[in-house]
FISE-391065 format. One record per residue (C-alpha): residue number from 1; residue in one letter; chain; x, y negated, z. Coordinates in nm, 2 decimals, padded with zeros to 4 digits, always signed. Layout:
# residues N
node seq=NUM	type=a	mol=A	x=X	y=Y	z=Z;
...
***
This chain:
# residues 262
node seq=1	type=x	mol=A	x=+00.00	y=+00.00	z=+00.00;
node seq=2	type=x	mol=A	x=+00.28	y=-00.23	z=+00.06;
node seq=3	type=x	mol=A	x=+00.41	y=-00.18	z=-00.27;
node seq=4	type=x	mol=A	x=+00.08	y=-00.28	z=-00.46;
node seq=5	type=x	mol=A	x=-00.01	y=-00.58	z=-00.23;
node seq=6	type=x	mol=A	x=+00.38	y=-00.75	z=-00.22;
node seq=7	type=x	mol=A	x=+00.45	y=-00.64	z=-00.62;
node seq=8	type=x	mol=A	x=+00.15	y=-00.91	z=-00.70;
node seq=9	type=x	mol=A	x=+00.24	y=-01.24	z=-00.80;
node seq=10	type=x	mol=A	x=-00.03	y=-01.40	z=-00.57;
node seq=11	type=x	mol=A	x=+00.21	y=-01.35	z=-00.31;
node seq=12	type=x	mol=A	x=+00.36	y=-01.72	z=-00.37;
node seq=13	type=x	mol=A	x=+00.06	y=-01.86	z=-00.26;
node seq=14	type=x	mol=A	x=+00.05	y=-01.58	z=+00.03;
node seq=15	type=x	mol=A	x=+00.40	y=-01.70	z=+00.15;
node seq=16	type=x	mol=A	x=+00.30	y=-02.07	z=+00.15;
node seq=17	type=x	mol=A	x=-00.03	y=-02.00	z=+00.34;
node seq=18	type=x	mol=A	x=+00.20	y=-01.77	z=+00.59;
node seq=19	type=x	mol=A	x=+00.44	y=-02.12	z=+00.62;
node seq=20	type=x	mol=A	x=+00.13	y=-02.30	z=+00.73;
node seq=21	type=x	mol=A	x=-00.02	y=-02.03	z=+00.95;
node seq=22	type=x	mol=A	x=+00.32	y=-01.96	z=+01.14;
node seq=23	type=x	mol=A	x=+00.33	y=-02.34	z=+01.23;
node seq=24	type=x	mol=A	x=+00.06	y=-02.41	z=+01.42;
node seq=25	type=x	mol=A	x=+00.25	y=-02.23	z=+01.71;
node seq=26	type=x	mol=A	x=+00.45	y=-02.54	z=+01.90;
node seq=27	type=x	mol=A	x=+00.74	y=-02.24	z=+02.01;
node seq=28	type=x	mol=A	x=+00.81	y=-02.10	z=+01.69;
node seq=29	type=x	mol=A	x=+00.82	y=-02.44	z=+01.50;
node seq=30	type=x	mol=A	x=+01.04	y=-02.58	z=+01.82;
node seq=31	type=x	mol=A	x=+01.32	y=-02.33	z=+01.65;
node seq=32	type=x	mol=A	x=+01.26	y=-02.38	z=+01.30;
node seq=33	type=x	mol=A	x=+01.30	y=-02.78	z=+01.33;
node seq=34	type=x	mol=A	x=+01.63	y=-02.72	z=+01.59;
node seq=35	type=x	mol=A	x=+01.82	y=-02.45	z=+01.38;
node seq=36	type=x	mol=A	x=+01.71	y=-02.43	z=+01.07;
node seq=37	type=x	mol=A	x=+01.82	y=-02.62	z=+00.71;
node seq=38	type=x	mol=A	x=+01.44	y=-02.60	z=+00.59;
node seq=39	type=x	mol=A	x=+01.44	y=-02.96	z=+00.58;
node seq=40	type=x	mol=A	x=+01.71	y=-03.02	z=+00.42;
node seq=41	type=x	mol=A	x=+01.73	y=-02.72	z=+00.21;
node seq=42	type=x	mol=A	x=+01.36	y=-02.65	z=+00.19;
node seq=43	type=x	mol=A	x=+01.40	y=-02.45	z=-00.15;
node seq=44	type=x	mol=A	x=+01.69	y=-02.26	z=-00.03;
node seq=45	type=x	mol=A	x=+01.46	y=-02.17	z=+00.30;
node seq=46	type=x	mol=A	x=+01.18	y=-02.05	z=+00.07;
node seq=47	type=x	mol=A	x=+01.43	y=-01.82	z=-00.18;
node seq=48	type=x	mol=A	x=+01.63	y=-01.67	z=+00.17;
node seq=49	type=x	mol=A	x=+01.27	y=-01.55	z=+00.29;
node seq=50	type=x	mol=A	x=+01.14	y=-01.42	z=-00.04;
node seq=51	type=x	mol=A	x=+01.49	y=-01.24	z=-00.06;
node seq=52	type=x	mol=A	x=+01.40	y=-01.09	z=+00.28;
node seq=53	type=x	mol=A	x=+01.07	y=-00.95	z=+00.24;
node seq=54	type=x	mol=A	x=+01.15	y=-00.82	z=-00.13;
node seq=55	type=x	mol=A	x=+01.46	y=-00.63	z=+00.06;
node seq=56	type=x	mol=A	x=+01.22	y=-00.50	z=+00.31;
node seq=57	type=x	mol=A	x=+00.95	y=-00.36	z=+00.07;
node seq=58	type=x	mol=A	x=+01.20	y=-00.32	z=-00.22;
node seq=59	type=x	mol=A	x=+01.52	y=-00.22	z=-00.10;
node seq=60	type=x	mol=A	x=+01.69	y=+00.11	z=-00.05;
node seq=61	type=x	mol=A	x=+01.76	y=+00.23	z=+00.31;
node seq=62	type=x	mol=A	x=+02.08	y=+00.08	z=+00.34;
node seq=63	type=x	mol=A	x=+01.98	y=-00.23	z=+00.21;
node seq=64	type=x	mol=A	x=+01.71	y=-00.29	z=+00.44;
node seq=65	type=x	mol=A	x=+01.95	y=-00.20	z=+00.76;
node seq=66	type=x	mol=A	x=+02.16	y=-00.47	z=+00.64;
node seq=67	type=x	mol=A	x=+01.93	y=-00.70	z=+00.60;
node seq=68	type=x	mol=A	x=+01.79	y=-00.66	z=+00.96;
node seq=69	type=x	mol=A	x=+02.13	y=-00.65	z=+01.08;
node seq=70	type=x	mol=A	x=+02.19	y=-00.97	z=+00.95;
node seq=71	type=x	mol=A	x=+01.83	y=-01.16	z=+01.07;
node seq=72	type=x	mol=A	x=+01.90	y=-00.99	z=+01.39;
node seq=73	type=x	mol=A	x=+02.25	y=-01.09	z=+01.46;
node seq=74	type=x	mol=A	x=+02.15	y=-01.49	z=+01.32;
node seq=75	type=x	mol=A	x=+01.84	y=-01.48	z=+01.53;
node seq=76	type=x	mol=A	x=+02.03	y=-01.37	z=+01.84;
node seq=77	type=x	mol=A	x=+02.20	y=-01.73	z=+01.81;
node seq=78	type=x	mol=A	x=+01.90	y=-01.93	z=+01.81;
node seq=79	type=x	mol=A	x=+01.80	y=-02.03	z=+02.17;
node seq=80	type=x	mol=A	x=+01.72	y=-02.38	z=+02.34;
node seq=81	type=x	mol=A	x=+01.45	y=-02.61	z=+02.46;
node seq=82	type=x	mol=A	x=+01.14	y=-02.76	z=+02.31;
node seq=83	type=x	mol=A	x=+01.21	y=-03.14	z=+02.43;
node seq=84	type=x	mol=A	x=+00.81	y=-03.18	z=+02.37;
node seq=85	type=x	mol=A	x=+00.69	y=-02.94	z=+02.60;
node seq=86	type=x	mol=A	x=+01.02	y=-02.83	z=+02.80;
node seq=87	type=x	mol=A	x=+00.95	y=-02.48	z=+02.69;
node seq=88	type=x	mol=A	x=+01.28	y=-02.24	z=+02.64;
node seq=89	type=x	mol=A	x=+01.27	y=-02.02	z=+02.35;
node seq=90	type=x	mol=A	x=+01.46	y=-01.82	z=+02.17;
node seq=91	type=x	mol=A	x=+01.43	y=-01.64	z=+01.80;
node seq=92	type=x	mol=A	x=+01.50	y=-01.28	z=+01.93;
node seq=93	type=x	mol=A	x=+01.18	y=-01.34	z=+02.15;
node seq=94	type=x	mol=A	x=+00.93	y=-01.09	z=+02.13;
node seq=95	type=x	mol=A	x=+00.61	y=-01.26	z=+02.16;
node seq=96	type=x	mol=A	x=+00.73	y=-01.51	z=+01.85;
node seq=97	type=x	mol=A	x=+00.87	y=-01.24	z=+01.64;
node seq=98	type=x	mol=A	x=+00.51	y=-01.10	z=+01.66;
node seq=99	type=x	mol=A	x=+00.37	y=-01.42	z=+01.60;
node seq=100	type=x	mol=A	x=+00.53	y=-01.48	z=+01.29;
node seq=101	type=x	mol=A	x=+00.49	y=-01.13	z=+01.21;
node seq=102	type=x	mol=A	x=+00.18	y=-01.14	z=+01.18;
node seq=103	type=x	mol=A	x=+00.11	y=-01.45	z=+01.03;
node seq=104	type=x	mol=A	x=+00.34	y=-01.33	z=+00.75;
node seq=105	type=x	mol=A	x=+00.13	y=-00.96	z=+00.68;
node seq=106	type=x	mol=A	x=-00.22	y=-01.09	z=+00.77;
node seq=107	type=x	mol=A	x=-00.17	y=-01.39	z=+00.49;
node seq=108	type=x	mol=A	x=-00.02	y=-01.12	z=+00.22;
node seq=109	type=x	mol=A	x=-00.31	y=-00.91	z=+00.24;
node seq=110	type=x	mol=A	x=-00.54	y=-01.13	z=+00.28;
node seq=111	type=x	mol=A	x=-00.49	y=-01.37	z=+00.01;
node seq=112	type=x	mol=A	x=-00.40	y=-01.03	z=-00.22;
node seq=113	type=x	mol=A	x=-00.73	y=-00.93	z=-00.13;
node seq=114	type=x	mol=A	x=-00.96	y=-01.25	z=-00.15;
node seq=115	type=x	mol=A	x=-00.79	y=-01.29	z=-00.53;
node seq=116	type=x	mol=A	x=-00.79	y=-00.91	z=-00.60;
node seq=117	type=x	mol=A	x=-01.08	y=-00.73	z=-00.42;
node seq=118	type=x	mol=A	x=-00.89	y=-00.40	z=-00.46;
node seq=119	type=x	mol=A	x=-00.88	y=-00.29	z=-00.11;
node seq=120	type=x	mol=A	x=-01.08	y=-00.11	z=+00.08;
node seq=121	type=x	mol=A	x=-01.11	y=-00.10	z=+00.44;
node seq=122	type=x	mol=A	x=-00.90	y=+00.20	z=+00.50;
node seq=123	type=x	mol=A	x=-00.68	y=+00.09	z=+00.23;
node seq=124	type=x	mol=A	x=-00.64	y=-00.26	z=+00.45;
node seq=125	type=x	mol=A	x=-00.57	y=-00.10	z=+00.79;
node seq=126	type=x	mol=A	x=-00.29	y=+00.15	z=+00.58;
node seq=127	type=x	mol=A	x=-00.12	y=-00.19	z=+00.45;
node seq=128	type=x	mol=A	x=-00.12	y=-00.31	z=+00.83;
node seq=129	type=x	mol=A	x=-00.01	y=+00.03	z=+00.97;
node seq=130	type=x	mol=A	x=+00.29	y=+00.05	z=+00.70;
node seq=131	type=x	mol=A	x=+00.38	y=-00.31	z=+00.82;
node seq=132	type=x	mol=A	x=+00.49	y=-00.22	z=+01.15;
node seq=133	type=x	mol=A	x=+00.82	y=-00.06	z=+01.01;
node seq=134	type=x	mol=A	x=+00.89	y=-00.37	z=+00.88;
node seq=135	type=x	mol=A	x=+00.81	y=-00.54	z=+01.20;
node seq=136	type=x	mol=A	x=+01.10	y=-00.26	z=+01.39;
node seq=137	type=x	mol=A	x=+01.43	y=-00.43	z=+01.12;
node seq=138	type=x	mol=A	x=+01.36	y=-00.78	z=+01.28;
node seq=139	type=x	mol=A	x=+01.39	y=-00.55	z=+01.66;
node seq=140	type=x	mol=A	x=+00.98	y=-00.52	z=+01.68;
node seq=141	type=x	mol=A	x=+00.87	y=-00.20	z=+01.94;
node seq=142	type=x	mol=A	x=+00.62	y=-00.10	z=+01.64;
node seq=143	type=x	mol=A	x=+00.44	y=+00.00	z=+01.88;
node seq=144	type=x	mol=A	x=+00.35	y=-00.31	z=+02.02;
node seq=145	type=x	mol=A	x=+00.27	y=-00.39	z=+01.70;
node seq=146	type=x	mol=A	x=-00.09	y=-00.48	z=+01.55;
node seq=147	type=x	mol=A	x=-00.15	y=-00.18	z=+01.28;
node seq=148	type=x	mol=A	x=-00.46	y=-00.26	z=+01.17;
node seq=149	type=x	mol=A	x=-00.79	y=-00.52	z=+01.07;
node seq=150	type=x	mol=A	x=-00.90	y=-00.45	z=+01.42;
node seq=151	type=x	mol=A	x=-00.59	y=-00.51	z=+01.58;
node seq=152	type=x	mol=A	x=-00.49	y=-00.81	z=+01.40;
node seq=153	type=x	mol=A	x=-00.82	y=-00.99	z=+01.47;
node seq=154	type=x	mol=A	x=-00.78	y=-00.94	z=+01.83;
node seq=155	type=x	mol=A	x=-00.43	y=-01.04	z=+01.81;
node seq=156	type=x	mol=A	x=-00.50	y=-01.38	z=+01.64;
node seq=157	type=x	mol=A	x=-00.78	y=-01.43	z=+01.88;
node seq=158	type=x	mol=A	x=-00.57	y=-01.40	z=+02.19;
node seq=159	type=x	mol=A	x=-00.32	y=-01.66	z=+02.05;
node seq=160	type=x	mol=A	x=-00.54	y=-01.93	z=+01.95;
node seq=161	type=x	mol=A	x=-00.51	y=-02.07	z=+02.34;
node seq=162	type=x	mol=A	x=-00.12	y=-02.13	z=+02.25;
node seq=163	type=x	mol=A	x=-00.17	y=-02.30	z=+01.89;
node seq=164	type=x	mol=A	x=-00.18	y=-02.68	z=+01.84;
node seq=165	type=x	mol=A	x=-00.08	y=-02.89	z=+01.56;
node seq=166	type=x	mol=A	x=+00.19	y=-03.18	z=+01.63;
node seq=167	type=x	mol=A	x=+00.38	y=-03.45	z=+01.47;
node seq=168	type=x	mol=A	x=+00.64	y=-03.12	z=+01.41;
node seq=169	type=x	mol=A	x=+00.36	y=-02.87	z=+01.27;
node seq=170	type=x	mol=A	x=+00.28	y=-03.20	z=+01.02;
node seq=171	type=x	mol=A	x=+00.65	y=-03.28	z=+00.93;
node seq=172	type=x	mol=A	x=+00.65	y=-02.87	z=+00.84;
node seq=173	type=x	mol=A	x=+00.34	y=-02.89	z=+00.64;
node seq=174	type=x	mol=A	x=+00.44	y=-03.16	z=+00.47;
node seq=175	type=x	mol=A	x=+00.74	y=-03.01	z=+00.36;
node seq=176	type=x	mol=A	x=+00.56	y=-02.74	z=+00.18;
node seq=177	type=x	mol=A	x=+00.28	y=-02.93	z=+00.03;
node seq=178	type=x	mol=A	x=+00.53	y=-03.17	z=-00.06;
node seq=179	type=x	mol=A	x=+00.89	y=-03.07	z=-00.10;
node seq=180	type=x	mol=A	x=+01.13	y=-03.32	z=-00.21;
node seq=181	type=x	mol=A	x=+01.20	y=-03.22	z=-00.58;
node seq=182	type=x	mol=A	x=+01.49	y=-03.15	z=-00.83;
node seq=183	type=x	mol=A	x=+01.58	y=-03.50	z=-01.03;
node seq=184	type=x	mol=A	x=+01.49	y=-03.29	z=-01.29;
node seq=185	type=x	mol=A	x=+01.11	y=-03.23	z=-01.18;
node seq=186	type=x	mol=A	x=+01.06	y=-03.60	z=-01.19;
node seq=187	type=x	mol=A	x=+00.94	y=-03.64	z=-01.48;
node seq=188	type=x	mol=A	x=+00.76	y=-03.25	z=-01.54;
node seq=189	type=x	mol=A	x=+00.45	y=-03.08	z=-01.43;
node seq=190	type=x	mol=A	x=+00.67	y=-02.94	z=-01.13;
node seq=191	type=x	mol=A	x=+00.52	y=-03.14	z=-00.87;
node seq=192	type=x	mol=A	x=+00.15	y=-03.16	z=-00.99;
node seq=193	type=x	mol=A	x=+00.16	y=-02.78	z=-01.01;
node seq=194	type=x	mol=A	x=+00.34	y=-02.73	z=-00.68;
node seq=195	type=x	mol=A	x=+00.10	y=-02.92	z=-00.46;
node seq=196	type=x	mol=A	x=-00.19	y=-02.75	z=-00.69;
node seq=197	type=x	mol=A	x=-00.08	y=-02.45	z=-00.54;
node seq=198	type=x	mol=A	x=+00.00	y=-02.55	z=-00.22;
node seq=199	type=x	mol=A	x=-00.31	y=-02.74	z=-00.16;
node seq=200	type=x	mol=A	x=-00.48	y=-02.39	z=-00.27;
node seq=201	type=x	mol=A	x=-00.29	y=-02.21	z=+00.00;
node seq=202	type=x	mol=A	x=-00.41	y=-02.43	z=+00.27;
node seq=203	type=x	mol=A	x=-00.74	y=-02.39	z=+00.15;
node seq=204	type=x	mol=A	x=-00.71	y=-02.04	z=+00.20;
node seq=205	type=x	mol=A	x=-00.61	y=-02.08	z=+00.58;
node seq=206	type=x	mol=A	x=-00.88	y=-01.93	z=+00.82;
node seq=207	type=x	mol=A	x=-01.17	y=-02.21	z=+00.94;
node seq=208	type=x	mol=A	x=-00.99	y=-02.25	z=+01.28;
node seq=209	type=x	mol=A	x=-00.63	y=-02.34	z=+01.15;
node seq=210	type=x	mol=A	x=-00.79	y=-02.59	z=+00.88;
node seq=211	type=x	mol=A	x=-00.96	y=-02.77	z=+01.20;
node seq=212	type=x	mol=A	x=-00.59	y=-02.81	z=+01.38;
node seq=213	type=x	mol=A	x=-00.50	y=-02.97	z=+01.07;
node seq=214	type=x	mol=A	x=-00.77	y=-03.20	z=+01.02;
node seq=215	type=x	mol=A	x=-00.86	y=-03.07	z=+00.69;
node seq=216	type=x	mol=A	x=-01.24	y=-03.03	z=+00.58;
node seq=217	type=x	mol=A	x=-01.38	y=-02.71	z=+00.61;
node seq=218	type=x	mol=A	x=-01.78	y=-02.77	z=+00.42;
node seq=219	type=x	mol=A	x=-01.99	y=-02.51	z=+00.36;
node seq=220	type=x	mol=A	x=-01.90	y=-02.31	z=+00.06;
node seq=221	type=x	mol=A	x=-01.54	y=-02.38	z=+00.09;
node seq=222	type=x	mol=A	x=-01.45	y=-02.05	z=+00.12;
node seq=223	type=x	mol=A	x=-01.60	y=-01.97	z=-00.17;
node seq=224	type=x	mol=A	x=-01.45	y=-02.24	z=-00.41;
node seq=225	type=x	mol=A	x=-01.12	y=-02.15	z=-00.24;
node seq=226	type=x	mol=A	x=-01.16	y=-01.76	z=-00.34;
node seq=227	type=x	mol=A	x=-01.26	y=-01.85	z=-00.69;
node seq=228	type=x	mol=A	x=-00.99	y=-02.07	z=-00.76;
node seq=229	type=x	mol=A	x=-00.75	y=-01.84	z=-00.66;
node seq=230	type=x	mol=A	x=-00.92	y=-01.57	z=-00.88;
node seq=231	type=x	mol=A	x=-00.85	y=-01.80	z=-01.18;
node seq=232	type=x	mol=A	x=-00.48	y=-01.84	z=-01.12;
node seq=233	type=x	mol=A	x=-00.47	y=-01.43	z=-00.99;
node seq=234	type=x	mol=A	x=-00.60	y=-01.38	z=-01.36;
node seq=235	type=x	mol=A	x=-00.37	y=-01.62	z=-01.53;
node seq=236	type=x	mol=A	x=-00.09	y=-01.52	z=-01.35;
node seq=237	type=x	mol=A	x=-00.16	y=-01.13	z=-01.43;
node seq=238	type=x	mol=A	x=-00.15	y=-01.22	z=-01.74;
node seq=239	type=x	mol=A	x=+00.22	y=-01.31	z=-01.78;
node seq=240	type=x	mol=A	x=+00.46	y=-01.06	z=-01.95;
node seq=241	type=x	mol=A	x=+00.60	y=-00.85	z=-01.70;
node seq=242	type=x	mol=A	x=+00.97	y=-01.05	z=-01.67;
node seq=243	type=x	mol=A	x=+00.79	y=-01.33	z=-01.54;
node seq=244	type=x	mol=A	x=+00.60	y=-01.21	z=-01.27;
node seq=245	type=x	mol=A	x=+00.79	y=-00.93	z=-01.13;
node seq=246	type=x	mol=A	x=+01.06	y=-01.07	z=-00.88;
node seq=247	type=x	mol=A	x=+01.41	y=-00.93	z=-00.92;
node seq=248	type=x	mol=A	x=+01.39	y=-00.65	z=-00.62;
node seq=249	type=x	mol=A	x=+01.09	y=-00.45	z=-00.78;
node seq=250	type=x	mol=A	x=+01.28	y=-00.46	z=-01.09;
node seq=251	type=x	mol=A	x=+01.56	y=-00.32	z=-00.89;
node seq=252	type=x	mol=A	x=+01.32	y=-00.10	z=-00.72;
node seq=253	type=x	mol=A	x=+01.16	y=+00.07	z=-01.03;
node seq=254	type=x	mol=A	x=+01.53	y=+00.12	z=-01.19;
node seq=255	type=x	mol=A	x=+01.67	y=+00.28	z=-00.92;
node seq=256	type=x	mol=A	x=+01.34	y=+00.54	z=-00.87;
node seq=257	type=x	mol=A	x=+01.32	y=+00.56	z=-01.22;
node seq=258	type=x	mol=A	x=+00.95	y=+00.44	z=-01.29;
node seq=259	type=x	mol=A	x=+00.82	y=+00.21	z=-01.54;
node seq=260	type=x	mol=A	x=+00.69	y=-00.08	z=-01.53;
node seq=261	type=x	mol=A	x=+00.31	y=-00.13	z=-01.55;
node seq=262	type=x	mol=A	x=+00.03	y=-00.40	z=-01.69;
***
């Protein structure tokens, strides 16, 4: 299940909505805004975590132990205090390794599933219960993990009482509605099409995270937010095969020796 739901190209848009979900949590964007490059580097940010989970679904064994090695080892690093609410943190932290976690594999599916309508139930709770392997390479119990719809609603329910949207939440969303551009964008339908599609994936956030942020949430937004995404799914699927397959399913296919389909 992982397979089908990260080889989709709607994942862009899943990623983006996952960037916005994971910062409405004051802890985990404390460490992001302290250690991190993403505002200076944004772009760079966005490729290192695509390259991360394509090793993770993609990748062979080894890869995928090296990979964690290396998250592990940098997130071991990243400690300090949130000067806003004197709260200590640090990356290696269970309770926001979950958080993002989940954020990240409830947005995938979801957003694969509002533009796809492919999965079933079962076929849901499978992608959710695979996922917990990829929660044990960033040091996850995947136990401790949630491993299915059920689970994941609870989970999200219990955290609301620790989400809030700051000046720091904004200055990250802000960023990926509105990254600063290549001088070479200036002048191209880069930027349009950018906050097109980031503007979708805030759309797709759930109800109560579009209220943090202050954006509308009318009555049959859902809706025009699911059919818009549809239209781009469909566009999107219909792209030869070199331009919407991402270099490790590529890898992936070669080194299993399958062909590519669609």
């Amino acid at each position: 299940m992982t397979w089908q739901v990260h080889a989709d190209p709607i994942l862009w848009i899943a990623g983006l909505r996952a960037l916005l979900l994971q910062a409405v949590h004051p802890a985990a964007m404390a460490g992001v805004l302290q250690h991190s490059d993403f505002r200076a580097d944004p772009w760079g940010r966005l490729r290192r975590t695509a390259d991360y989970v394509g090793v993770v679904t993609f990748g062979s064994v080894e890869e995928v132990a090296r990979m964690g090695a290396r998250v592990r080892g940098i997130h071991r690093k990243v400690r300090g205090t949130d000067a806003s609410t004197s709260i200590t943190y640090r990356a290696d932290d269970p309770h926001l390794l979950r958080w993002v976690h989940c954020c990240e594999v409830e947005s995938f599916v979801s957003t694969y599933q509002r533009a796809t309508g492919a999965l079933t139930p079962e076929q849901v709770d499978a992608y959710y219960a695979e996922q917990t392997r990829a929660a044990a390479v960033v040091g996850l119990d995947p136990a401790k993990v949630p491993g299915s719809a059920a689970e994941i609603a609870d989970y999200f329910d219990s955290m609301r009482a620790e989400t809030s949207v700051d000046r720091r939440a904004r200055r990250v969303a802000s960023y990926v509605l509105l990254p600063p551009m290549p001088r070479w964008a200036t002048f191209s339908p880069a930027r349009p099409v950018w906050a097109g599609a980031a503007g979708l994936a805030a759309a797709l956030l759930p109800r109560w995270t579009r209220r943090l942020y202050g954006l509308p949430t009318p009555l049959g937004s859902d809706a025009t937010a699911t059919a818009a995404l549809r239209g781009l799914h469909a566009a999107m699927r219909a792209a030869p095969d070199r331009y919407r397959e991402g270099p490790h399913l590529k890898a992936a296919r070669e080194r299993l020796g399958l062909l590519a389909t669609g």
